[in-house]
Structures are given as C-alpha cells and as structure tokens.
LOROZA-756488 format. One record per residue (C-alpha): y, x, z. Coordinates in nm, 2 decimals. Each point is the difference from the previous one (the first is absolute). Example, Ala and Ser with C-alpha at 12.3 -4.5 7.8 and 13.67 -1.06 7.14 Angstrom:
<sites>
+--------+--------+--------+
:     py :     px :     pz :
+--------+--------+--------+
:  -0.45 :   1.23 :   0.78 :
:   0.34 :   0.14 :  -0.07 :
+--------+--------+--------+
</sites>
This chain:
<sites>
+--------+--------+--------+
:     py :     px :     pz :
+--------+--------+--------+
:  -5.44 :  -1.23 : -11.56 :
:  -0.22 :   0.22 :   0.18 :
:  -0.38 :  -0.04 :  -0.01 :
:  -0.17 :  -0.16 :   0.35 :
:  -0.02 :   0.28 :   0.25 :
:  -0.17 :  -0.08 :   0.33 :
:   0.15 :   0.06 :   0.31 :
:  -0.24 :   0.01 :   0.29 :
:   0.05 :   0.32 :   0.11 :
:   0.11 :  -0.09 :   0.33 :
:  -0.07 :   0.15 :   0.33 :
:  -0.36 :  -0.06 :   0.11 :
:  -0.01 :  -0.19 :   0.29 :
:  -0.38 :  -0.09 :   0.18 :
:   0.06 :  -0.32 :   0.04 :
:  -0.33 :  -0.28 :   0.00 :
:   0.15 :  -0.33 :  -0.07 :
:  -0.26 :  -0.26 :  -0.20 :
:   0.17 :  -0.09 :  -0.35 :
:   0.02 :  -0.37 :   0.07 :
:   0.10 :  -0.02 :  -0.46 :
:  -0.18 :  -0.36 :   0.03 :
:   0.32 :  -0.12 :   0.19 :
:   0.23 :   0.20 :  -0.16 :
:   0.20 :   0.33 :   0.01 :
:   0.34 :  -0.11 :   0.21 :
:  -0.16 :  -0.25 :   0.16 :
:  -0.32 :   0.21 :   0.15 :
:   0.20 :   0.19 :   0.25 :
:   0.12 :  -0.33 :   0.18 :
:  -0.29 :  -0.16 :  -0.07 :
:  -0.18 :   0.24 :   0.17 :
:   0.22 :   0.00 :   0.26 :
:  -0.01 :  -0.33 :   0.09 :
:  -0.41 :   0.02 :   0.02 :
:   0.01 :   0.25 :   0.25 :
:   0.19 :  -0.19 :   0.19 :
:  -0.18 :  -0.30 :   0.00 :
:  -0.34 :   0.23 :   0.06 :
:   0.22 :   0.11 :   0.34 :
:   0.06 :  -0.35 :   0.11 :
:  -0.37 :  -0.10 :  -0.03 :
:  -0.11 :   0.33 :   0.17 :
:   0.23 :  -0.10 :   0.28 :
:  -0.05 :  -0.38 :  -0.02 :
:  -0.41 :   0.08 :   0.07 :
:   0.12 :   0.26 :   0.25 :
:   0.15 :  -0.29 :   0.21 :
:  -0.33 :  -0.24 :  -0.07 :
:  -0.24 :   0.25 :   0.10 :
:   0.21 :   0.07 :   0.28 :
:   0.01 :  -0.41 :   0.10 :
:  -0.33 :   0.02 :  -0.06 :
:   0.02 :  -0.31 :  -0.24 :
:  -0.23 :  -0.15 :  -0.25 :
:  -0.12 :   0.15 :  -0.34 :
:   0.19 :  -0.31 :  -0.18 :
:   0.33 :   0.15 :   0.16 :
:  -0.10 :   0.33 :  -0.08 :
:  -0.08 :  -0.12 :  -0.37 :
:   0.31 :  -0.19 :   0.01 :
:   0.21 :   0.29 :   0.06 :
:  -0.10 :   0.22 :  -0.27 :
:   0.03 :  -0.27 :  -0.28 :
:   0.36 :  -0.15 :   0.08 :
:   0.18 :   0.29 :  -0.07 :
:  -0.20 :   0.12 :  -0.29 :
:   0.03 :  -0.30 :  -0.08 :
:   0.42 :  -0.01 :   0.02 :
:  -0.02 :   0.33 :  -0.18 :
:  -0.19 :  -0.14 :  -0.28 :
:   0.24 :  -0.31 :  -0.05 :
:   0.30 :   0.23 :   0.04 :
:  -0.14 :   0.23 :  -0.24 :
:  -0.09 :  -0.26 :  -0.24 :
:   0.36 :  -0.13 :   0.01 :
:   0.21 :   0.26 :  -0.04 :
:  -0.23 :   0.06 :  -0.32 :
:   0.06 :  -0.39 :  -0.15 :
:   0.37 :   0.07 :   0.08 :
:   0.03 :   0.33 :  -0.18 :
:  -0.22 :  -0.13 :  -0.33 :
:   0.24 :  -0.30 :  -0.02 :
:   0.32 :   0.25 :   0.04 :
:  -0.18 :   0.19 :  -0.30 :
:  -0.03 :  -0.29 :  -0.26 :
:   0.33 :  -0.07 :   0.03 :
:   0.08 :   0.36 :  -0.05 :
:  -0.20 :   0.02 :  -0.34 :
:   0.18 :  -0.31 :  -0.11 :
:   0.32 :   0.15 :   0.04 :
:  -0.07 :   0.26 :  -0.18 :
:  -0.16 :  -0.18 :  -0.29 :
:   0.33 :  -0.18 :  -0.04 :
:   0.19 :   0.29 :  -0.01 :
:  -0.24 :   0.16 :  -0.21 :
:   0.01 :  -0.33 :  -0.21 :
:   0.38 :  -0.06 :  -0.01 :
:   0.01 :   0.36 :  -0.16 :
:  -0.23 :   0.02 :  -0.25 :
:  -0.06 :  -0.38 :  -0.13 :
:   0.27 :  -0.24 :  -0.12 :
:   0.05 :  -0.33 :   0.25 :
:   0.15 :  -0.34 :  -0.10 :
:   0.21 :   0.01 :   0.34 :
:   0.13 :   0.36 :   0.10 :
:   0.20 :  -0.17 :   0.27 :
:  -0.35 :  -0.23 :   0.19 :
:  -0.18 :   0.33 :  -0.06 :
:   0.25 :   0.17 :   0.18 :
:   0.05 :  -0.19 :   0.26 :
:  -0.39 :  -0.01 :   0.10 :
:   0.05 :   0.40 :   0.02 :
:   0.26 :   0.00 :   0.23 :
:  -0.17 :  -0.27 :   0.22 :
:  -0.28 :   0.22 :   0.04 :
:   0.18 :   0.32 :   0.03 :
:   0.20 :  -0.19 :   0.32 :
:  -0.39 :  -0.10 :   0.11 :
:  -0.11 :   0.37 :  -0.02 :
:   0.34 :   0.13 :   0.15 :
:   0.01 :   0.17 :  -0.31 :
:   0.38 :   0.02 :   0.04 :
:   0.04 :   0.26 :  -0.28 :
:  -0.19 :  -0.21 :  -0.22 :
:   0.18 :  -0.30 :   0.08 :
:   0.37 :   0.12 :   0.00 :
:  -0.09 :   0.15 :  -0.39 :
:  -0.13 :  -0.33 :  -0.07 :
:   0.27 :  -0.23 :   0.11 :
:   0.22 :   0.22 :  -0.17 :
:  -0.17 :  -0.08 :  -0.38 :
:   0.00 :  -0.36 :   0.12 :
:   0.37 :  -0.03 :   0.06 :
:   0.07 :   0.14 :  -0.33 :
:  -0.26 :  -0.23 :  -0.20 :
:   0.10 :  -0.30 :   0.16 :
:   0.39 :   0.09 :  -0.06 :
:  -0.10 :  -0.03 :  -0.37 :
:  -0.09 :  -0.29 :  -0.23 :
:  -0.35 :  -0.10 :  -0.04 :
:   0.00 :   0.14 :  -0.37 :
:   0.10 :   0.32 :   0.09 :
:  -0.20 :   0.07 :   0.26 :
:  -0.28 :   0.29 :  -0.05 :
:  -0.37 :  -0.11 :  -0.02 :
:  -0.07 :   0.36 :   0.20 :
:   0.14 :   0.27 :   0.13 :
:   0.06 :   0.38 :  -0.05 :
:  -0.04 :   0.14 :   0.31 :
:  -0.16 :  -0.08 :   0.28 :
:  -0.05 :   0.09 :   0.42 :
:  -0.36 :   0.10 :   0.08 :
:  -0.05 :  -0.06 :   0.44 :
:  -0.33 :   0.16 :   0.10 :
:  -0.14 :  -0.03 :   0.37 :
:  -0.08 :   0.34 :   0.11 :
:  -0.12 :   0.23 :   0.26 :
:   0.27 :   0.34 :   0.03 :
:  -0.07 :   0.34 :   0.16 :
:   0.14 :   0.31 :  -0.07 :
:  -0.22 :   0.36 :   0.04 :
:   0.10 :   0.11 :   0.32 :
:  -0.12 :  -0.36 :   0.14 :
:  -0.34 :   0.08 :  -0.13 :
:   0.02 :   0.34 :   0.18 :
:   0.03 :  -0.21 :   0.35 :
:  -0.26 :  -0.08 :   0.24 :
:   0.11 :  -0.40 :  -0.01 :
:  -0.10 :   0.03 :  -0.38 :
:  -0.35 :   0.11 :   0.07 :
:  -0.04 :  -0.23 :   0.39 :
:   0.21 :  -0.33 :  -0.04 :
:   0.15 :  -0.08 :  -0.39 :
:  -0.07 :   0.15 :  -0.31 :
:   0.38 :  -0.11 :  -0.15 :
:   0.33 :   0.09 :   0.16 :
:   0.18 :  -0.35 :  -0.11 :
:  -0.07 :  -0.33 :  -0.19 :
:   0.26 :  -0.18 :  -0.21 :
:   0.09 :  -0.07 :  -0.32 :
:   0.08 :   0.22 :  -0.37 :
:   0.25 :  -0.15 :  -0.23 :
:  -0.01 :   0.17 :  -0.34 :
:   0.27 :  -0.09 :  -0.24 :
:   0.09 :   0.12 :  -0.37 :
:   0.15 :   0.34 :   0.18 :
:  -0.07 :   0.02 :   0.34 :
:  -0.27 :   0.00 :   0.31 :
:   0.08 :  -0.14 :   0.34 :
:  -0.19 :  -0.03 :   0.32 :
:   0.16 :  -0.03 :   0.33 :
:  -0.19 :  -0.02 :   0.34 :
:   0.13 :   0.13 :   0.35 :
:  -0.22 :   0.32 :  -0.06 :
:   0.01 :   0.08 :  -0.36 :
:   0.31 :  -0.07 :  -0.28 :
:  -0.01 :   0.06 :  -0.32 :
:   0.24 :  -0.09 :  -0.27 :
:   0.00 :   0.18 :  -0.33 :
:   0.07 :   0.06 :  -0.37 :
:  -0.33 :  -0.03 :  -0.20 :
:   0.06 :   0.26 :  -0.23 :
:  -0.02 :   0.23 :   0.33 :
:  -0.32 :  -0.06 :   0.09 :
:  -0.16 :   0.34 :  -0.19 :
:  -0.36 :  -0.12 :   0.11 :
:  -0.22 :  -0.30 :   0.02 :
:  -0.34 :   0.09 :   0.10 :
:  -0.33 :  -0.14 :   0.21 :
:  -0.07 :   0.19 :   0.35 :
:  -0.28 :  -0.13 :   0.26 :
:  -0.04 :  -0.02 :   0.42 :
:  -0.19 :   0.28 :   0.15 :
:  -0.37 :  -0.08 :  -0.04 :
:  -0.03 :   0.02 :   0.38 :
:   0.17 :  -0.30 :   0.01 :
:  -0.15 :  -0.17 :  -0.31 :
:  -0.31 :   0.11 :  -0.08 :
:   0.05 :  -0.26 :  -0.27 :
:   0.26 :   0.12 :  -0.28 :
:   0.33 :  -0.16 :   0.09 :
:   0.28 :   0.07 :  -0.24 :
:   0.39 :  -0.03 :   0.04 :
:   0.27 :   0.06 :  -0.21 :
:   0.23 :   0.33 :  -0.01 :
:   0.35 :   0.01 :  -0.10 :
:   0.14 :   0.31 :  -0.03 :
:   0.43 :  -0.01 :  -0.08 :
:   0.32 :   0.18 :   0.06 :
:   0.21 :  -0.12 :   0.24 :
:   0.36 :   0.13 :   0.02 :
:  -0.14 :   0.32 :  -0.07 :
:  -0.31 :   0.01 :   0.22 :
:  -0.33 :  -0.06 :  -0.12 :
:  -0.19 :  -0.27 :   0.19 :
:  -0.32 :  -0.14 :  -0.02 :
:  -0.12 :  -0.37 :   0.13 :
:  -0.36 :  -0.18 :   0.00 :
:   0.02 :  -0.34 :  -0.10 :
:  -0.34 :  -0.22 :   0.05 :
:   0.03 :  -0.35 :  -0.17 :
:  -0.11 :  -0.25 :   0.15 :
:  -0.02 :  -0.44 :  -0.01 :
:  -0.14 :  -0.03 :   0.34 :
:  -0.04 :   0.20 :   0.34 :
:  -0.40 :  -0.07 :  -0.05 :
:   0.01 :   0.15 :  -0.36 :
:  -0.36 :   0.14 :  -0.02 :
:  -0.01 :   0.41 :  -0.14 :
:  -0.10 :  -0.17 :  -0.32 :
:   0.30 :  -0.21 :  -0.02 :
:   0.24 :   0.27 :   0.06 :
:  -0.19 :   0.22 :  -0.21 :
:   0.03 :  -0.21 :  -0.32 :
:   0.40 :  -0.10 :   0.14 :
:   0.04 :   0.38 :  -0.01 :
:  -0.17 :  -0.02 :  -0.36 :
:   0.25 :  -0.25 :  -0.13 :
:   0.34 :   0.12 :   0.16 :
:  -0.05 :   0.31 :  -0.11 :
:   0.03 :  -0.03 :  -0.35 :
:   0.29 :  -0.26 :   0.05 :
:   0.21 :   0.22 :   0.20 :
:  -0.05 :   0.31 :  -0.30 :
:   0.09 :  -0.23 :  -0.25 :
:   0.34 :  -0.09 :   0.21 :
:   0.05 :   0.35 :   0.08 :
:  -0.02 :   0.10 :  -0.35 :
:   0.24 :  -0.32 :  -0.12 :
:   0.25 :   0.14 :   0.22 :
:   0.00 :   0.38 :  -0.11 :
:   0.01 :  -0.15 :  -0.38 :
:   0.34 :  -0.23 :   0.13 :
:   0.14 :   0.29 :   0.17 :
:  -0.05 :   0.22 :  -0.37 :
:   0.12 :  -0.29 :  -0.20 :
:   0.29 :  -0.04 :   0.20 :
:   0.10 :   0.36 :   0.03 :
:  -0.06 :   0.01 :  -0.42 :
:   0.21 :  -0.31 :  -0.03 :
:   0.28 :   0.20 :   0.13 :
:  -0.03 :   0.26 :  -0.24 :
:  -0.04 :  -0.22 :  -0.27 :
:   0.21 :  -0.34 :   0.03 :
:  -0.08 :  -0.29 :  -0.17 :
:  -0.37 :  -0.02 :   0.07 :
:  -0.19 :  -0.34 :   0.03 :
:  -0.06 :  -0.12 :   0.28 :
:  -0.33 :  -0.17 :  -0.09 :
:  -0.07 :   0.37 :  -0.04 :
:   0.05 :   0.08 :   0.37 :
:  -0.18 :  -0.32 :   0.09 :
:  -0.31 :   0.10 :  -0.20 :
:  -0.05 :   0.30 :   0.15 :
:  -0.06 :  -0.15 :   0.35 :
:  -0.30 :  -0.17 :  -0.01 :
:  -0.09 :  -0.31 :   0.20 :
:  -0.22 :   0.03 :   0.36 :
:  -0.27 :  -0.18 :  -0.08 :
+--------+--------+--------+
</sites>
C-alpha cells in the first residue's frame, strides 16, 4: 500500500470556532450548540427579571437552572455514549478472540457475538454470525471447530466524501456527512447510510492512507481514514473516522485511526493475495486449499 499522504488541502475557509477536543471531535459541534442556546435562554430569562424588576436571588436563579440543565444533559449523553463504547470493544474482542484463540464452546461463544451484534444493530455482524452458528450447532459436539477461519469486522464510523468537505455545512454545522456502521469481511467493505453507500471488493481498494480536517477547524491534529477504490470503473474516494462514542475526544479518534489503519491494509492485502491465488488456481488445478487459506491472513 501506499505511504500516509495527508489530505488537508482543502479550501481555506475564515472560520473562528473554539476547538472544544476536551469534549470530543463529533460531539463539540452539538455540544456547542446546545451551550449557546442555553447562554440565549439565560440572556433572555434575566432580560424578563430585570424587566420585572425582581430580586438578585431570581436573577441568580435564572442563570444557574439552565446551565445547570445543560450541564446534566451534557453529562448524560457522555455516561450513555462511554457505556455504548465498552460494549463496543467487547464485541470486538470476541470476534477478535473467536479468530485467533481456540474456545472449548464455538457455539456459547457464538452466540454472545450475535447477542451483541443485535445490541449494537450491528446487523451485518449479526446475520454472518448466526449463520456460523447454524452450521456448528447442526454438527456433533466432536466435530465442531474450536475457532474459526474467517471472520466479520463491524466498526462504528463517521463517513464523508471530498466534495462534502468542500461545503460550507462542513466548515459551520458538522464536520462528517453520515454516521453508521463498516462491516469488513474476508472480501468485502460495506457501509450503508441514507447519504453515503458503499459496498465493495477489497482487492479494489488501490489505497489506504491517513488524511486530516482543515486546521481551521482543528487546530489540534485530527486524523481520518482515506479509502481510495474502483468502483464499476470510477475511481472514488471516502473518509472514514472511527469512532466508539459520539464524545470520542481527538485523542481517541486519533489512536482509533492508528489501530484501523493497519487492520484494514492487512484485509486489503488478504484479499488481493485470495483474488491471485484463485485466479492461479485456475491455471493450475489441484492446488491446496490450505494454500489459498494461508495466504489471507487473519484481521486482528
């Protein structure tokens, strides 16, 4: 693959907007948001108590309660999000576990993955899943498999495409285009959202490199993901920001960006080996099949 290229060469908008990174990247714009308009309810609120001429506990009283419902709003939506991401980390764990180390019940394991794929709404996930338990539980406990040779990889992420990061709502409102989920399997990528749709072969994608927002939006160094790919003859290019939370911090999707990265090389390359394999296997029948197998390495 390609080396890292950074693509931040979009246009320069003068645009002064704080970089609110200590609440997160997603998150900041309807964070932010939601401060102003609690700062326009307490401007108004001490309009109408100056104008009743009432008492300095009613004017104090006015400017706390909603800060004070911002705050606990705030604060929520944050517990919420941190919870949605433990569970996401487990269920990748167990896929990455159910992969890569052998398990005395392929069938409990199994079924754990496609309870939390269902609790996700990872429905790619799930359907792959439920599938490989059908088929183990169809089969007697001795020959069952203790783990299995392929596997589906689901991945939260923000998705945008160039042209949205040419737009005035990029740079004003939202720095993504649409939110939803990546399903990477043994050969393909899938993402569908009312905005953006992607389904393709792996060994298509020609590029997998790290690009970054404009620094007028993030003074801070925020990385994303670029995928670069041929589709039915067109080249086209996507921006895909990992994430396990809407309050993901910079940091957090920094490192995210850091660990995906390598993951989705390593699945990309896989693929172009299992297309070359298959394409020699019909030149030259009678290879092994543990052959083809070996030279599509595990996601890990």
């Amino acid at each position: 693959m390609p080396a890292s290229n950074n693509y931040s060469d979009q246009d320069k908008v003068l645009v002064v907007r704080k970089d609110l990174s200590f609440l997160g990247t997603a998150g900041a714009n309807k964070v932010f948001n939601c401060l102003i308009v609690a700062l326009l309810v307490c401007v108004l609120a001490n309009v109408v108590v100056l104008w009743t001429k009432g008492a300095f506990a009613s004017f104090a009283l006015a400017s706390f309660l909603p800060l004070l419902f911002g705050a606990l709003t705030i604060f929520g939506m944050s517990a919420a999000s941190k919870l949605l991401s433990r569970r996401k980390r487990e269920l990748i764990q167990l896929q990455n576990k159910l992969v890569n180390e052998p398990t005395d019940d392929i069938c409990r394991d199994l079924q754990k993955i496609v309870s939390s794929c269902l609790a996700l709404k990872h429905f790619e996930g799930a359907e792959f899943y439920s599938q490989k338990l059908l088929q183990q539980s169809a089969l007697d406990p001795a020959e069952r498999l203790d783990c299995l040779a392929e596997s589906v990889l689901t991945l939260d992420c923000w998705v945008s495409k160039p042209g949205y990061h040419k737009k005035a709502n990029y740079y004003l409102v939202w720095l993504f285009e649409s939110s939803g989920t990546v399903a990477i399997s043994g050969s393909r990528l899938r993402y569908v959202s009312k905005q953006i749709s992607v389904d393709i072969d792996l060994a298509d994608i020609r590029e997998v490199s790290v690009g970054s927002h404009s620094r007028w939006l993030k003074p801070i160094p925020t990385s994303y993901i670029v995928l670069k790919f041929t589709e039915c003859g067109v080249e086209q290019t996507v921006f895909l920001t990992p994430k396990t939370s809407n309050f993901d911090t910079i940091f957090d999707i920094n490192a995210a960006v850091e660990v995906w990265l390598p993951r989705l090389r390593r699945a990309c390359e896989g693929r172009i080996a299992m297309r070359a394999m298959n394409r020699l296997r019909e030149q030259v029948p009678g290879l092994e099949s543990s052959n083809e197998q070996a030279a599509n390495p595990h996601n890990s």
